[in-house]
C-alpha positions, 0 to 999 in steps of 0.5 A: 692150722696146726696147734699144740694142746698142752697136757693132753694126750694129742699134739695136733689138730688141723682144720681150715677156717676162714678170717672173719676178722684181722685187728691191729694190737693197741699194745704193740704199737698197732700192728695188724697180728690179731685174727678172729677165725670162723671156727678154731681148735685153739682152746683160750687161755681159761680157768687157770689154764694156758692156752694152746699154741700153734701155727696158722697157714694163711696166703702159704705163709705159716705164722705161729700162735703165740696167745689165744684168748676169750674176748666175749663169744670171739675167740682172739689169736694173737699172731707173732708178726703182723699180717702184710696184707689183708689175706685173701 
């Protein structure tokens, strides 16, 4: 996993974490691009702030982050493309 953190004075983290969860986005026409990891150093979009975005390698296969948000005590990262599987 790589991700860029706007404002600060790093560009990356990398960390491996495992899919808890893989869920199909009713606003675009429910394709499967929403991915709720164990754990995460993307940082939501909070407060006024943007959130991070980066890559997520999963299967070799490297997506980018296009959106991170908060839905309760998930953290929720929004793919740029679906999912073609359920990843292993």
């Amino acid at each position: 996993m790589f991700h860029n953190h706007p404002g600060e004075d790093y560009d990356h983290f990398d960390c491996e974490s495992k899919i808890v969860e893989v869920f199909e986005n009713v606003e675009k026409k429910n394709i499967a691009n929403l991915v709720v990891l164990d754990q995460s150093t993307f940082y939501p979009t909070a407060g006024g702030q943007q959130c991070d975005i980066g890559l997520l390698t999963i299967d070799n296969i490297e997506y980018k982050v296009i959106n991170v948000e908060q839905v309760g005590k998930t953290v929720m990262h929004e793919l740029d493309r679906p999912l073609p599987t359920r990843p292993s």
